[in-house]
C-alpha positions as CSV (number, residue, x, y, z in Angstrom):
1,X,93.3,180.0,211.8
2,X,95.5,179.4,208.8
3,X,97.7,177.1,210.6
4,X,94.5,174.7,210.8
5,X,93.6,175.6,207.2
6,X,97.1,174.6,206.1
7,X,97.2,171.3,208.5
8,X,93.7,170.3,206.6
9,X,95.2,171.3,203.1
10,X,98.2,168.7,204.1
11,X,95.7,165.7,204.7
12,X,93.7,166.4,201.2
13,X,96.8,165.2,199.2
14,X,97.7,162.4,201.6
15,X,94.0,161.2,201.0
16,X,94.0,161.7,197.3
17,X,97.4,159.5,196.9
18,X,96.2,157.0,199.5
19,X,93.0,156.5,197.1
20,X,95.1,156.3,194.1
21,X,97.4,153.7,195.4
22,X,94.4,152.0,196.8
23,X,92.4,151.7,193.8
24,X,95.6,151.2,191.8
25,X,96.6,148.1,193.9
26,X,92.7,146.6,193.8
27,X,92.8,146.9,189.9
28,X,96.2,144.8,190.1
29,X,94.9,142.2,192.4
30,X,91.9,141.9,190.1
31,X,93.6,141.7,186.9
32,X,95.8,139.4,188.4
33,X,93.0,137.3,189.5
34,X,90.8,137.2,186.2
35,X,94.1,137.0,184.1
36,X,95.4,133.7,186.6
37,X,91.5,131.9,187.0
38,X,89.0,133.8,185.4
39,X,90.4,134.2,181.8
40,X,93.7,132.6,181.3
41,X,95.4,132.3,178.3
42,X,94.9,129.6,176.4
43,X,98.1,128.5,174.0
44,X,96.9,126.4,170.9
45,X,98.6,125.3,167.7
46,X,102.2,126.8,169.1
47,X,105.1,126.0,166.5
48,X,107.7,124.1,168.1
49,X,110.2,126.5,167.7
50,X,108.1,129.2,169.9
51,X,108.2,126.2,172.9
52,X,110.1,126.1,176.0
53,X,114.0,124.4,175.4
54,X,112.3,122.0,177.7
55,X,109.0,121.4,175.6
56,X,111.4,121.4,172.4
57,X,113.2,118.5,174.0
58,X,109.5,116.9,174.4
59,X,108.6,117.4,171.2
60,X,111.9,115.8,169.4
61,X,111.9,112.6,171.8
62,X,108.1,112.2,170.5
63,X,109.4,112.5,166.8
64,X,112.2,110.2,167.3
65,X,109.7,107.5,169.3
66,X,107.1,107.9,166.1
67,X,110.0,107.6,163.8
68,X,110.9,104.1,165.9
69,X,107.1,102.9,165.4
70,X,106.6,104.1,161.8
71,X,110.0,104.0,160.4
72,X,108.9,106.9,158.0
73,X,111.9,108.8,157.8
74,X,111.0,111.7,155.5
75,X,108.2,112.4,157.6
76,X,110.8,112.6,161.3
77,X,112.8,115.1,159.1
78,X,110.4,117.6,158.6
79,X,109.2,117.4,161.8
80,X,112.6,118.2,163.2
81,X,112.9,120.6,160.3
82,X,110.5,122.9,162.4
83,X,113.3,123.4,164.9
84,X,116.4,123.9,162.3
85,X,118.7,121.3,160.7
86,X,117.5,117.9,161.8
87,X,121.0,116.5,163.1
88,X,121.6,119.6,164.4
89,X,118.4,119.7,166.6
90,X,119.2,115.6,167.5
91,X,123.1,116.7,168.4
92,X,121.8,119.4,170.6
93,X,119.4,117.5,172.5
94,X,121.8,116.1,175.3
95,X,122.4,120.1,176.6
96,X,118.5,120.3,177.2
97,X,117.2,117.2,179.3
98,X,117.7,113.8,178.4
99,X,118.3,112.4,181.9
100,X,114.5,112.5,181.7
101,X,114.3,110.8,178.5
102,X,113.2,106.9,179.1
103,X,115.9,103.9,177.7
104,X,113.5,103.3,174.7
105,X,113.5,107.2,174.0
106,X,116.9,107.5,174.1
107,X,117.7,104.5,171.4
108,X,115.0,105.9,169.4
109,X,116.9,108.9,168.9
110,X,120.1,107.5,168.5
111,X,118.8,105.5,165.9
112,X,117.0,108.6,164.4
113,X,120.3,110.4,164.0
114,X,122.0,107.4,163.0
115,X,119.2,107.1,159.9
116,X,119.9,110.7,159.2
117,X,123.0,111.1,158.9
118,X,123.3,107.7,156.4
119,X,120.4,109.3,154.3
120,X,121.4,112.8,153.5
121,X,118.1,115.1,152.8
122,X,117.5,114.9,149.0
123,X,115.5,117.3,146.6
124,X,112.5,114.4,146.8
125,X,110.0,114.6,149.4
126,X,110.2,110.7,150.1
127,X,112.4,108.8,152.6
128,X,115.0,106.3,152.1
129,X,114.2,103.5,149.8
């Protein structure tokens, strides 16, 4: 009779981590799905230094394309500025993606770097005369 006792004892734990791992891989799936569908997050107002290499890339091609429509060069700086030194950030660009980048967007930021490196950033918060 305790040989059957002890063979029941021996199924009570099995059960018990069975449960746990059962339960514990339900609550997964679940938070999985709600995080992923349900309640996803929701980026907004990133700063373009927190962005993907390949979003940073993005974001400098659109400066140097806006600097190419407005010619407001001051403005294309501080832009840049958010991602470090502004000829830095344009020299760095060809390690992250520009095969991607169209003709137009690659002369645009050639001729971005090319307008700051012949106006040096001053103390004044306007662009080139």
């Amino acid at each position: 009779m305790s040989s059957a006792q002890g063979g029941m004892g021996m199924r009570r734990p099995r059960a018990v981590i069975g449960m746990i791992g059962l339960g514990l891989a339900i609550g997964v799936g679940m938070g999985f799905f709600f995080g992923r569908y349900i309640w996803p997050v929701r980026y907004i107002d990133v700063a373009p230094a927190d962005l993907h290499p390949d979003w940073q890339a993005e974001y400098v091609r659109m400066v140097a394309l806006a600097y190419a429509r407005d010619r407001d060069l001051a403005l294309a700086r501080a832009r840049l500025a958010l991602l470090g030194d502004p000829i830095e950030v344009l020299r760095r660009l060809p390690d992250r993606s520009p095969a991607s980048f169209s003709p137009e967007a690659r002369l645009a930021v050639a001729d971005l770097l090319r307008a700051l490196r012949s106006f040096p950033a001053s103390g004044s918060s306007g662009g080139p005369p």
